[in-house]
Biopython code that builds the backbone (N, CA, C, O; Angstrom):
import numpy as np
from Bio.PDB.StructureBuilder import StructureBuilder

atoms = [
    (1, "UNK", "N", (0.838, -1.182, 0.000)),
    (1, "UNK", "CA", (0.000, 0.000, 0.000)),
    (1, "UNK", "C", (0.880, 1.241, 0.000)),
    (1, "UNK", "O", (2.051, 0.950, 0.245)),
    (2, "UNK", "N", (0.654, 2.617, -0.214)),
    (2, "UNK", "CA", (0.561, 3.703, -0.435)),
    (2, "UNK", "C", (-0.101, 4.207, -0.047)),
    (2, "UNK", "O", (-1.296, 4.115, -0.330)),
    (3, "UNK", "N", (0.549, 5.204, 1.037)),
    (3, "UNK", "CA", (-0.442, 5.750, 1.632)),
    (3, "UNK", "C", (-0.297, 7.682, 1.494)),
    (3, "UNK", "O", (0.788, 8.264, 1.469)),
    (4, "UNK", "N", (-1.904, 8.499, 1.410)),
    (4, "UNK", "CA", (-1.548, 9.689, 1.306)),
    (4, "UNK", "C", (-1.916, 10.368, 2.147)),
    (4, "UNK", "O", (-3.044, 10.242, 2.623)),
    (5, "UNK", "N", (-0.958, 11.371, 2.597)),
    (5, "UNK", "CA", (-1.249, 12.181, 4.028)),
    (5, "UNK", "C", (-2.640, 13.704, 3.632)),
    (5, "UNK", "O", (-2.829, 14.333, 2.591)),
    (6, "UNK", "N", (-3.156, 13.770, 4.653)),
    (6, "UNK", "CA", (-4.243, 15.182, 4.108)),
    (6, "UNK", "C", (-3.730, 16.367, 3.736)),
    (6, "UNK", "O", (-4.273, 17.064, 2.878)),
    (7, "UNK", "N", (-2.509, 16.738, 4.422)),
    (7, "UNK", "CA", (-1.814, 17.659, 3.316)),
    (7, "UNK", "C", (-1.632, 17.323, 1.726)),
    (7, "UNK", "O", (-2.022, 18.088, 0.844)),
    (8, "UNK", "N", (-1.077, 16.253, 1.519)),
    (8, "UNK", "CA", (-0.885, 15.670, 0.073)),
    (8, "UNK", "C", (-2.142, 15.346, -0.987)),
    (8, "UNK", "O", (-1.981, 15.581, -2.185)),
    (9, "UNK", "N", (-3.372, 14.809, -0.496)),
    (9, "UNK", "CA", (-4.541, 15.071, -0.913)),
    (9, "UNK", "C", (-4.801, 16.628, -1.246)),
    (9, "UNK", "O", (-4.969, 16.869, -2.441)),
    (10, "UNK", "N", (-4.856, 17.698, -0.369)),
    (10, "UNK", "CA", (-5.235, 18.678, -0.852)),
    (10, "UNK", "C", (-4.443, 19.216, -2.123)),
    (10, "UNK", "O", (-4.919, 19.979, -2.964)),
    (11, "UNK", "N", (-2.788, 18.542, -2.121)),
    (11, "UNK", "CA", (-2.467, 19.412, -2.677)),
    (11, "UNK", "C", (-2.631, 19.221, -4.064)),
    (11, "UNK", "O", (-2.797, 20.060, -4.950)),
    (12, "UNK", "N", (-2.532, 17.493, -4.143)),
    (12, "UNK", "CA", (-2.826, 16.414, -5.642)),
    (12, "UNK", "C", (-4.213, 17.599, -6.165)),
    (12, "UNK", "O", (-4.091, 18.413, -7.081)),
    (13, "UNK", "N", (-5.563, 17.397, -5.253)),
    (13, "UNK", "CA", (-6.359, 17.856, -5.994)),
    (13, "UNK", "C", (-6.323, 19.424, -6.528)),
    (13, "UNK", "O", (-7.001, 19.921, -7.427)),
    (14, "UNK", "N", (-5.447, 19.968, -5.800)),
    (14, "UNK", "CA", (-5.430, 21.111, -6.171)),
    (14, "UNK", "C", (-4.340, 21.709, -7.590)),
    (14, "UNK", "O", (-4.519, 22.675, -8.332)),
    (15, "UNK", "N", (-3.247, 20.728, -7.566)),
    (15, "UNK", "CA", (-2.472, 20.641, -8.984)),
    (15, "UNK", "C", (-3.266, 20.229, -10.151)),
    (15, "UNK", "O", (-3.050, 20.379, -11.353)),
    (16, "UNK", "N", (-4.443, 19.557, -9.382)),
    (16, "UNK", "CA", (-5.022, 19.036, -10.907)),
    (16, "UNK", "C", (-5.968, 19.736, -11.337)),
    (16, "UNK", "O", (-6.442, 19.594, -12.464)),
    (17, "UNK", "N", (-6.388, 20.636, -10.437)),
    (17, "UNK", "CA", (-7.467, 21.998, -11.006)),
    (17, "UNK", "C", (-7.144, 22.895, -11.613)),
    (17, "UNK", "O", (-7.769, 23.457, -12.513)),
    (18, "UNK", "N", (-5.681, 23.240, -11.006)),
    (18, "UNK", "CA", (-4.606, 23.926, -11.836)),
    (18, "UNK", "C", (-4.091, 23.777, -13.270)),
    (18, "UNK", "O", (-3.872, 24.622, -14.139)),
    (19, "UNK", "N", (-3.961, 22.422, -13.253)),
    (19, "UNK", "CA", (-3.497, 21.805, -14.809)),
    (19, "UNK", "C", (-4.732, 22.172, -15.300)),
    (19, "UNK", "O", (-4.791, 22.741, -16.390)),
    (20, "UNK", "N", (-5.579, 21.971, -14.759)),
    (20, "UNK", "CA", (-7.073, 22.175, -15.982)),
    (20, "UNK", "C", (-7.646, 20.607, -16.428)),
    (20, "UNK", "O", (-8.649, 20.466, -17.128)),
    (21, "UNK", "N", (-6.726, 19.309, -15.828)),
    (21, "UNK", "CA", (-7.306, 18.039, -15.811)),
    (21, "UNK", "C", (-8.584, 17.762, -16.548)),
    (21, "UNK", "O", (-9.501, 18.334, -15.958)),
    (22, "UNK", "N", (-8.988, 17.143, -17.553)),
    (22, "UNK", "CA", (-10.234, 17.076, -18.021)),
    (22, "UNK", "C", (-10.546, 15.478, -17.621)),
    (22, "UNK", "O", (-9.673, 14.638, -17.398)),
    (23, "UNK", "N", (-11.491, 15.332, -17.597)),
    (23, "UNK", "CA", (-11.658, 13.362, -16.845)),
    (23, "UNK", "C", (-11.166, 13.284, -15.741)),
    (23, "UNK", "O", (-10.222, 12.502, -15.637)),
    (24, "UNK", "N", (-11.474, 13.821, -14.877)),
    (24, "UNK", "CA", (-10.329, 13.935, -13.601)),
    (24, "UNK", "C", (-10.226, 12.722, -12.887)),
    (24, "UNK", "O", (-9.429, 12.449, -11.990)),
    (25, "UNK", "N", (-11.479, 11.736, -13.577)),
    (25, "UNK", "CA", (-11.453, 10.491, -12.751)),
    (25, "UNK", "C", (-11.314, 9.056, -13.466)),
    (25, "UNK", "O", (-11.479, 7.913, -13.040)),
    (26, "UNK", "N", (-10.888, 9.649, -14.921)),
    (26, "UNK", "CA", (-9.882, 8.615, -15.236)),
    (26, "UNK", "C", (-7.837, 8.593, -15.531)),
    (26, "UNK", "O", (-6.888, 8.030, -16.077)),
    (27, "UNK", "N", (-8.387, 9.926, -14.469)),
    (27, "UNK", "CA", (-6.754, 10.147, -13.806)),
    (27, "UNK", "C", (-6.173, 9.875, -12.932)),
    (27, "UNK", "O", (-6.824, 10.121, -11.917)),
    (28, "UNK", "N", (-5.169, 9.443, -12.712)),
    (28, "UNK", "CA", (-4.293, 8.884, -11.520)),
    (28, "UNK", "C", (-2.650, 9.587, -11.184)),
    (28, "UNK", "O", (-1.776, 9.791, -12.026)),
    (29, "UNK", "N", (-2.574, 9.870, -9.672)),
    (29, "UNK", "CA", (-0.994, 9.862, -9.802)),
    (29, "UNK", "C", (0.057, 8.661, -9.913)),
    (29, "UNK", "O", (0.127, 7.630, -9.245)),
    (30, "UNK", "N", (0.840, 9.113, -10.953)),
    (30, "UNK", "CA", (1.708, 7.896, -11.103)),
    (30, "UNK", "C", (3.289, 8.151, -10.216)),
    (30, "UNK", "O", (4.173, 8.934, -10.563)),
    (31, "UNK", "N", (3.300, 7.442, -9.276)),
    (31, "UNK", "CA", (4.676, 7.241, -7.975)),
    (31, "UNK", "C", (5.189, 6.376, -8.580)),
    (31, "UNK", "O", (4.654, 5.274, -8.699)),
    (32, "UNK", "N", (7.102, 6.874, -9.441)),
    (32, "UNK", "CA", (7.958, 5.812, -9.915)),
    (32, "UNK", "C", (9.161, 5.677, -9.172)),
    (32, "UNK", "O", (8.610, 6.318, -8.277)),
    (33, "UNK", "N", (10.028, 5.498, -8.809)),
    (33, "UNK", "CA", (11.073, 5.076, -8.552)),
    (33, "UNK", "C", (12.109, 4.931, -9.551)),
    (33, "UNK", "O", (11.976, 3.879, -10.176)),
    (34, "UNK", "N", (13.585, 5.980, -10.090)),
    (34, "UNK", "CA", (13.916, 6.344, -10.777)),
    (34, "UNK", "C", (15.496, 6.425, -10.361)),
    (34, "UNK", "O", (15.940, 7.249, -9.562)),
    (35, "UNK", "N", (16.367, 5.306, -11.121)),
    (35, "UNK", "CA", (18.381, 5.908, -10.664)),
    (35, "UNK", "C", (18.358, 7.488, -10.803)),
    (35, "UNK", "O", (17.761, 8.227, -11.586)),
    (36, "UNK", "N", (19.113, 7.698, -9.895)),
    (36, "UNK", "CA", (19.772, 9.232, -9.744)),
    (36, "UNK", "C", (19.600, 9.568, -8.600)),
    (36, "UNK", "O", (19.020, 8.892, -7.750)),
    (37, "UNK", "N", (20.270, 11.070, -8.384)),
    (37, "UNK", "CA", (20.012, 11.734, -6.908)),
    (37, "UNK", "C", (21.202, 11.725, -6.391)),
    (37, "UNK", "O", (22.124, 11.145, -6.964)),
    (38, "UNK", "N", (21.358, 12.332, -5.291)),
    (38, "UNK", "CA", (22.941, 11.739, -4.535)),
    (38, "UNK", "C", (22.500, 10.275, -3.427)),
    (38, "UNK", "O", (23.251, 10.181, -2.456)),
    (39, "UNK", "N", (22.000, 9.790, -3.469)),
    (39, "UNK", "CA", (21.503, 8.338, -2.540)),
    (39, "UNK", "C", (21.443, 7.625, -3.500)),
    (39, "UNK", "O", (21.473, 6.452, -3.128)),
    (40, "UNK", "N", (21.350, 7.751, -4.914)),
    (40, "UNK", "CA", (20.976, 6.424, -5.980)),
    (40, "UNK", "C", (19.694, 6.641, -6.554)),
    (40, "UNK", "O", (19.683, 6.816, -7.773)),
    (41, "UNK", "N", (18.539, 6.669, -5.906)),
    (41, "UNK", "CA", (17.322, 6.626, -6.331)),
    (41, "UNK", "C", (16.294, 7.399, -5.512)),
    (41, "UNK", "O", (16.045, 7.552, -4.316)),
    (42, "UNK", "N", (15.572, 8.020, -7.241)),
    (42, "UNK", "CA", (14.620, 9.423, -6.750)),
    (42, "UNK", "C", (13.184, 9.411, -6.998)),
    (42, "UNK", "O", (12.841, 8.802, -8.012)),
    (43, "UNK", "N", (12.318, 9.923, -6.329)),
    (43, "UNK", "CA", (11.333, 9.667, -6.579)),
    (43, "UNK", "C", (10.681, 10.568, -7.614)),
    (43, "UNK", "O", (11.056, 11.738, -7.704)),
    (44, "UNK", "N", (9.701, 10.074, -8.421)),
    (44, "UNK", "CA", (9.192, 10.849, -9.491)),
    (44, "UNK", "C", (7.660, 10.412, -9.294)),
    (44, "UNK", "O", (7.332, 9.289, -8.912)),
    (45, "UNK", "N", (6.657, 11.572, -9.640)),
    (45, "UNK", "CA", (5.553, 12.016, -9.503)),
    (45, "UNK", "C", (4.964, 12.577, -11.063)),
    (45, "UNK", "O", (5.565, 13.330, -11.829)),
    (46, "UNK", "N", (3.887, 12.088, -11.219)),
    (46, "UNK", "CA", (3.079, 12.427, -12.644)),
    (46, "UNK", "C", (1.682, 12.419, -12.446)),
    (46, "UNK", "O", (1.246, 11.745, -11.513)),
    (47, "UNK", "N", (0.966, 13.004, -13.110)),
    (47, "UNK", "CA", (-0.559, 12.481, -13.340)),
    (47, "UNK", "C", (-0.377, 11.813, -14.760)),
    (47, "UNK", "O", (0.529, 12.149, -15.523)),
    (48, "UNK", "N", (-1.417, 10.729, -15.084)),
    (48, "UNK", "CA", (-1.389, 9.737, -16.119)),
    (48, "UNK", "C", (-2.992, 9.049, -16.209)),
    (48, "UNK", "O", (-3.836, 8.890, -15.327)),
    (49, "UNK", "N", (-3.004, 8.791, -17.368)),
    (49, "UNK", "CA", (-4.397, 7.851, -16.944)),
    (49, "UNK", "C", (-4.572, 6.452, -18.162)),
    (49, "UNK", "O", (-5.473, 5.755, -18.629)),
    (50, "UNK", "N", (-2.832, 6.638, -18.294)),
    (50, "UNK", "CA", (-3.255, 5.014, -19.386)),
    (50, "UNK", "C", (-2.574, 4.158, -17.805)),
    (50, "UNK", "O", (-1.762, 4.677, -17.039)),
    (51, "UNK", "N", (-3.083, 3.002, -17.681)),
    (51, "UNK", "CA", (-2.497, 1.904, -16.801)),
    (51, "UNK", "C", (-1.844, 0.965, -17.663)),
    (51, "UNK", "O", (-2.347, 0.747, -18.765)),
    (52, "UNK", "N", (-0.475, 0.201, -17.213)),
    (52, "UNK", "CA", (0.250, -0.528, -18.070)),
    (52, "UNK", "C", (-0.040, -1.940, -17.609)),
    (52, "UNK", "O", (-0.578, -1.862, -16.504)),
    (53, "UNK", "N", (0.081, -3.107, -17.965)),
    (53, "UNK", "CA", (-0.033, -4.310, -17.618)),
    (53, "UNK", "C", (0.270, -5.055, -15.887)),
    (53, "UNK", "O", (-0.400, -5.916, -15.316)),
    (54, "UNK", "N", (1.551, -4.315, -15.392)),
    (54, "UNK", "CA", (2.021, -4.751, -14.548)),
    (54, "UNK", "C", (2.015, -3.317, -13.234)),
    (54, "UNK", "O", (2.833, -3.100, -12.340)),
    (55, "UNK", "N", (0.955, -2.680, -13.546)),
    (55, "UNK", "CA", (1.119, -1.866, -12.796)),
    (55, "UNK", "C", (0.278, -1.904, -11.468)),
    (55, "UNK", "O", (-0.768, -2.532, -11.628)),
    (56, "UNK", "N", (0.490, -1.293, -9.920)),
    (56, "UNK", "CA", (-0.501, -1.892, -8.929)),
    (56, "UNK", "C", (-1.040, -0.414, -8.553)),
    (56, "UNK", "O", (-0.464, 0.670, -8.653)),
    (57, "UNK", "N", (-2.075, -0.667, -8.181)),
    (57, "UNK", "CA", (-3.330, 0.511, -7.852)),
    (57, "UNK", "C", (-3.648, 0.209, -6.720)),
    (57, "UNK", "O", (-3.690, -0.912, -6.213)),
    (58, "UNK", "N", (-4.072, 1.981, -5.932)),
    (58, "UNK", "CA", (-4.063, 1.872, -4.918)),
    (58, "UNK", "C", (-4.705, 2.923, -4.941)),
    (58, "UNK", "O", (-4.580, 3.703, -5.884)),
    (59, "UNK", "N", (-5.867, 3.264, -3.481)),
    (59, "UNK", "CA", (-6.851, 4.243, -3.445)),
    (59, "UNK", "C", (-6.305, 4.575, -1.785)),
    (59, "UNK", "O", (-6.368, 3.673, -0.949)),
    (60, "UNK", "N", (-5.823, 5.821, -1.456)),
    (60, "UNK", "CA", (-5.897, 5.685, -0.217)),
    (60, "UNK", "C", (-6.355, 7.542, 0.289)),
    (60, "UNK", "O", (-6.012, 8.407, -0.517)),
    (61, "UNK", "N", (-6.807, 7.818, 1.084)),
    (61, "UNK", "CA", (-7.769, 9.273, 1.336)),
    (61, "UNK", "C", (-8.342, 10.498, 0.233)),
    (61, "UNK", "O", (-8.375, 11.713, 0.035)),
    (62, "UNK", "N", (-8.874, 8.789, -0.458)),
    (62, "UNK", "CA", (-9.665, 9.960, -1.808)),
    (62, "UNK", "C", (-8.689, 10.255, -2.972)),
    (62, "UNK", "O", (-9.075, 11.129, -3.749)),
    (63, "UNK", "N", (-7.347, 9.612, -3.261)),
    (63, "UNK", "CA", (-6.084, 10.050, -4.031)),
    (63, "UNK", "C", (-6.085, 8.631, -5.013)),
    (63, "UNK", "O", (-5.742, 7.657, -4.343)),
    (64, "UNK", "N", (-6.339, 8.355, -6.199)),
    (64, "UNK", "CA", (-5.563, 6.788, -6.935)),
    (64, "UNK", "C", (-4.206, 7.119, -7.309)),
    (64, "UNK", "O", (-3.853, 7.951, -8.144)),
    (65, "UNK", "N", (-3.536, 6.418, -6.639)),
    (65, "UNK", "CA", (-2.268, 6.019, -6.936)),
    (65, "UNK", "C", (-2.243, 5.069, -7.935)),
    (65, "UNK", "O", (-3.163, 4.402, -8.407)),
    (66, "UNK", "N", (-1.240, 5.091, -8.155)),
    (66, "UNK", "CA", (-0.615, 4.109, -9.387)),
    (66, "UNK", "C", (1.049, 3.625, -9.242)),
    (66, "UNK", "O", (1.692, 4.619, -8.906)),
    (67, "UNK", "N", (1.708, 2.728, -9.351)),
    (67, "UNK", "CA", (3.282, 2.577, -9.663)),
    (67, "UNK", "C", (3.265, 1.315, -10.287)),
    (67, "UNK", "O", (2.331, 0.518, -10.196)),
    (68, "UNK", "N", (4.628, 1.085, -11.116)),
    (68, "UNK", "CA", (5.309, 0.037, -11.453)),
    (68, "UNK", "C", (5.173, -0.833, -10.806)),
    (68, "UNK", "O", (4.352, -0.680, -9.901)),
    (69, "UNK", "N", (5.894, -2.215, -10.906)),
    (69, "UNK", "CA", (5.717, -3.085, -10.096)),
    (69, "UNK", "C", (7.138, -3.354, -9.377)),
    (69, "UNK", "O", (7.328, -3.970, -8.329)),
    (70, "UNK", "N", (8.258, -2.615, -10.373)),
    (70, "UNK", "CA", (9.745, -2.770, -9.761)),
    (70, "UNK", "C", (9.794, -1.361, -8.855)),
    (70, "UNK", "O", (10.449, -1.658, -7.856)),
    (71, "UNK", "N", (9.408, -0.033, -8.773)),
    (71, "UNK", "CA", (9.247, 0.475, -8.210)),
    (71, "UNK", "C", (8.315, 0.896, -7.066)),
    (71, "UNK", "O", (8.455, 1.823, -6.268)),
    (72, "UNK", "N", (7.264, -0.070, -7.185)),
    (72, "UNK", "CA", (6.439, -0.717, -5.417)),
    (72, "UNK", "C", (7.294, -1.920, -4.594)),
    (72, "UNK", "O", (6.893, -2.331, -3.506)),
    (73, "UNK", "N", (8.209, -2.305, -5.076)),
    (73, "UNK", "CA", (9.232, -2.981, -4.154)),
    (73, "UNK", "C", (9.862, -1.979, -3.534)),
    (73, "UNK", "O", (10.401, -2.241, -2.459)),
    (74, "UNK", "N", (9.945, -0.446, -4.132)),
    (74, "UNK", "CA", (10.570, 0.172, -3.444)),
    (74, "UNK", "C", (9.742, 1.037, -2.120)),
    (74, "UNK", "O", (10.180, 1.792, -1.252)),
    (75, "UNK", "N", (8.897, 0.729, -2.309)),
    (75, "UNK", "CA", (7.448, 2.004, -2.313)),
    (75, "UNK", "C", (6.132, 1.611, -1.043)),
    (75, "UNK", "O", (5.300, 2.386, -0.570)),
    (76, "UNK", "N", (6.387, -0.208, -0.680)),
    (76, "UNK", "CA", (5.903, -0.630, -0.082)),
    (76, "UNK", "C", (5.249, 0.254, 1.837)),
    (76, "UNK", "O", (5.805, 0.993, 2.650)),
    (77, "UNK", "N", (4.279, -0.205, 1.781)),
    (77, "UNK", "CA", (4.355, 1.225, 2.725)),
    (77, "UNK", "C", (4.609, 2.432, 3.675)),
    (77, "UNK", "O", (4.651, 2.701, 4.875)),
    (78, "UNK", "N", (4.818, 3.256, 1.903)),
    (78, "UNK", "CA", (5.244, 4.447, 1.623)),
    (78, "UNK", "C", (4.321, 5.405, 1.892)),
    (78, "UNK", "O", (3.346, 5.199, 1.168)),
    (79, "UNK", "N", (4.112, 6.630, 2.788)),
    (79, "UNK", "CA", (3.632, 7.778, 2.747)),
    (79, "UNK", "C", (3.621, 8.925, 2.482)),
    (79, "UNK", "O", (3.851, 9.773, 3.343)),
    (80, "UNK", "N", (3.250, 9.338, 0.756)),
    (80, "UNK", "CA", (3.518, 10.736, 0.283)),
    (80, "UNK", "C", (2.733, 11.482, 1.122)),
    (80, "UNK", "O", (1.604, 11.225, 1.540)),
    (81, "UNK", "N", (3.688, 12.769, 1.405)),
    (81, "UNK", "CA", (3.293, 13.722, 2.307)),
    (81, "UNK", "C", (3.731, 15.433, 1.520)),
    (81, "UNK", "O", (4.536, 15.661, 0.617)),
    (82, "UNK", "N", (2.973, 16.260, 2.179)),
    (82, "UNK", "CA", (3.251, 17.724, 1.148)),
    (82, "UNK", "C", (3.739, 18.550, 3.012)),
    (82, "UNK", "O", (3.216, 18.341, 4.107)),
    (83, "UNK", "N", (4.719, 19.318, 2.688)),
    (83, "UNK", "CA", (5.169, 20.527, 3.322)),
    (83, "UNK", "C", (5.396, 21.807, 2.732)),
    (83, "UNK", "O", (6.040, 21.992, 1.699)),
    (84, "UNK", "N", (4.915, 22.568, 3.336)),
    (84, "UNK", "CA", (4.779, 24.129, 3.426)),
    (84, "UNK", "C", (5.477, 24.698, 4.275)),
    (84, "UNK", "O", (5.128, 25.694, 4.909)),
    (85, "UNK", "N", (6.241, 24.283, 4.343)),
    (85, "UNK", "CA", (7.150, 24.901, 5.971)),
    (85, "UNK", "C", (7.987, 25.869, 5.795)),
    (85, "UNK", "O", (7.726, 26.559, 4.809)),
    (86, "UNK", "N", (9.113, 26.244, 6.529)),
    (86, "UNK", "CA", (10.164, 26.704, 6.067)),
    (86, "UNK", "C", (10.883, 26.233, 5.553)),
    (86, "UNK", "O", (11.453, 26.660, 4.549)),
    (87, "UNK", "N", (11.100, 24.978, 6.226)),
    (87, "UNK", "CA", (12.251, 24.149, 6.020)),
    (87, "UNK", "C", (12.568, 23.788, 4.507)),
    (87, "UNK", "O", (13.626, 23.329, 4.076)),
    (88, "UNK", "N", (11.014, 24.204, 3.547)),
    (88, "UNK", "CA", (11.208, 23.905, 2.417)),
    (88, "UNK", "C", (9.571, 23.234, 2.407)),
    (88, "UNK", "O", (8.857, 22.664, 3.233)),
    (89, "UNK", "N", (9.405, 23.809, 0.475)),
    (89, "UNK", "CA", (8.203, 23.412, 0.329)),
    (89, "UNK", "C", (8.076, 22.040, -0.479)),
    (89, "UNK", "O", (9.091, 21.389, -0.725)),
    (90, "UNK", "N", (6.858, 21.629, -0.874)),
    (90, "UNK", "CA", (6.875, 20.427, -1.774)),
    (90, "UNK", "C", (6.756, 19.042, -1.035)),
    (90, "UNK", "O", (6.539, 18.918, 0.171)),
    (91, "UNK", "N", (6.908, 18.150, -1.823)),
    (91, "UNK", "CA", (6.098, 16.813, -1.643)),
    (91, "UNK", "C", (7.113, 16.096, -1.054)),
    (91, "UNK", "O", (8.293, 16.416, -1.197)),
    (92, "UNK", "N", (6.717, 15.061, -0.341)),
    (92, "UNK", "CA", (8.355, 14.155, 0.192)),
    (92, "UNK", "C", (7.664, 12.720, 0.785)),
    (92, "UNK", "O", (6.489, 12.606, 1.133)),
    (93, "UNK", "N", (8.590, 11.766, 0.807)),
    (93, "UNK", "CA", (8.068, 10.610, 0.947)),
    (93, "UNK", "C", (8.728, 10.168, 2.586)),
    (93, "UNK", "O", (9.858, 10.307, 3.054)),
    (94, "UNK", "N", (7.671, 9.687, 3.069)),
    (94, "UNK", "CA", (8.184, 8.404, 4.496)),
    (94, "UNK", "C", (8.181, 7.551, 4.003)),
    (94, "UNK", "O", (7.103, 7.008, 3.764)),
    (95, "UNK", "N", (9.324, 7.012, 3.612)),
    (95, "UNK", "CA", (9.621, 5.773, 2.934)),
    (95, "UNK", "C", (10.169, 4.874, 3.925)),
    (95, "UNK", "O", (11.370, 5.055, 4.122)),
    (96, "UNK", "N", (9.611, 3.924, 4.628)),
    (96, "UNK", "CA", (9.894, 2.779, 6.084)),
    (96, "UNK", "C", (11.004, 2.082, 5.196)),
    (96, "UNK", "O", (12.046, 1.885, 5.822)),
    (97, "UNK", "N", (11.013, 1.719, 4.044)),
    (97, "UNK", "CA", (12.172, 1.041, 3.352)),
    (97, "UNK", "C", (13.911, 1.629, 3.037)),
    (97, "UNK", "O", (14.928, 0.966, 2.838)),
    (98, "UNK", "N", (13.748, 2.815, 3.086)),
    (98, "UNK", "CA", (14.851, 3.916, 2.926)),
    (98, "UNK", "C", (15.665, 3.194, 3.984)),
    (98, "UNK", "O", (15.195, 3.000, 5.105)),
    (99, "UNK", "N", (17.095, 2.724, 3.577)),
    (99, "UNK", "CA", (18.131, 2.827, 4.538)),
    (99, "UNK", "C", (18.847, 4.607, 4.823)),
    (99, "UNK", "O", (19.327, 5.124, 5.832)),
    (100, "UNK", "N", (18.620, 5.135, 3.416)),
    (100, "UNK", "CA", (19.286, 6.554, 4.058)),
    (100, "UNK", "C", (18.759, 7.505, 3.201)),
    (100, "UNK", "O", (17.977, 7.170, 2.311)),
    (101, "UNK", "N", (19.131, 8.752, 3.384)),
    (101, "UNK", "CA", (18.172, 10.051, 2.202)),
    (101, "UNK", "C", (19.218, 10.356, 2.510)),
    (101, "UNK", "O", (20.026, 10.080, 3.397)),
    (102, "UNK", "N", (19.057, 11.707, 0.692)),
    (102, "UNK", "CA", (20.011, 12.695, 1.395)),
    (102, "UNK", "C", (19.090, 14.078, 2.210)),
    (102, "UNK", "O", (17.924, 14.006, 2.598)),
    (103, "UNK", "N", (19.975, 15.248, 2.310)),
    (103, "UNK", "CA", (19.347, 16.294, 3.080)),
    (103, "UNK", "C", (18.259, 16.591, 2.473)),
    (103, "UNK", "O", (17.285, 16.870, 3.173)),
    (104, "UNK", "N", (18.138, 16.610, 1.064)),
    (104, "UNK", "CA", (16.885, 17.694, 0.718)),
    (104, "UNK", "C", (16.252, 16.496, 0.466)),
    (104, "UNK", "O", (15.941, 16.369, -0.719)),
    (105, "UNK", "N", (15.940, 15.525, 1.224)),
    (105, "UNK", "CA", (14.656, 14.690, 0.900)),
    (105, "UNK", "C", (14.519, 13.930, -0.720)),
    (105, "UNK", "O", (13.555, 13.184, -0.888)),
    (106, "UNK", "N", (15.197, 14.079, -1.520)),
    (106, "UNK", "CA", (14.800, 13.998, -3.233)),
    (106, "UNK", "C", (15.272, 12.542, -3.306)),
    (106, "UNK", "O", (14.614, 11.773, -4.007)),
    (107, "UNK", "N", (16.029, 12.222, -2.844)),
    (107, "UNK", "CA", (16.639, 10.533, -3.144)),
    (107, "UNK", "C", (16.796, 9.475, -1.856)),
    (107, "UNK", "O", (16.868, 9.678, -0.644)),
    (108, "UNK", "N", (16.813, 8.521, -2.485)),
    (108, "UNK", "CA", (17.369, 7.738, -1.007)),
    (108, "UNK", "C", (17.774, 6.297, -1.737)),
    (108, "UNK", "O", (17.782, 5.958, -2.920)),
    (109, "UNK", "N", (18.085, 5.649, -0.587)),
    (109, "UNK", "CA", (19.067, 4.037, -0.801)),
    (109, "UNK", "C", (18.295, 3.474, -0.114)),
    (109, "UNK", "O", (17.633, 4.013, 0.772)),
    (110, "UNK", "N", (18.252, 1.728, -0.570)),
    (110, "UNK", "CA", (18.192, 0.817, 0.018)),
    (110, "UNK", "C", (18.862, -0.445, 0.308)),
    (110, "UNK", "O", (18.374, -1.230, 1.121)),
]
sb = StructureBuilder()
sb.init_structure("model")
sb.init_model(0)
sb.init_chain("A")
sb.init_seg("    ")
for serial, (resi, resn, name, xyz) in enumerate(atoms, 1):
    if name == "N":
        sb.init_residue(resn, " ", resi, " ")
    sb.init_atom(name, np.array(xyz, "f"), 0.0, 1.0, " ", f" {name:<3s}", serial, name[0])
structure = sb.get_structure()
């Protein structure tokens, strides 16, 4: 599972009002798992609404998720979360699988 925090809900729906989304509900965010970063591997975020063969779906506080199936090995439960803080704005993951991140949250190892 995949799970999304109520900050991150507001903010999904609110990027997608923004985009101007048409079908909004045969849209999904797509969570991949991607080499790069300074840790190895980064997370990447899309809206999409074709589904691929091997892909796993997931509904969690009103949000469909979507990922790969090699990148939900990474992703297993994972909680996208949105901050507004100082500390820095934007989306970031509690990833229970992460052996390490770097500082700005964008990558991590396992």
């Amino acid at each position: 599972m995949i799970y999304v925090s109520d900050k991150a809900k507001v903010k999904v729906d609110n990027l997608m009002k923004d985009a101007e989304i048409k079908g909004g509900d045969n849209y999904f965010l797509r969570v991949s798992v991607v080499g790069g970063g300074c840790s190895g591997l980064s997370y990447k975020l899309d809206f999409d609404n074709e589904k691929k063969p091997m892909d796993q779906e997931f509904e969690d506080n009103g949000v469909k998720v979507v990922t790969d199936l090699k990148s939900f090995l990474y992703l297993v439960n994972t909680t996208l979360d949105f901050s507004d803080g100082l500390n820095g704005k934007g989306f970031y993951f509690s990833n229970p699988n992460a052996s390490r991140s770097c500082g700005c949250g964008e990558s991590f190892a396992v």
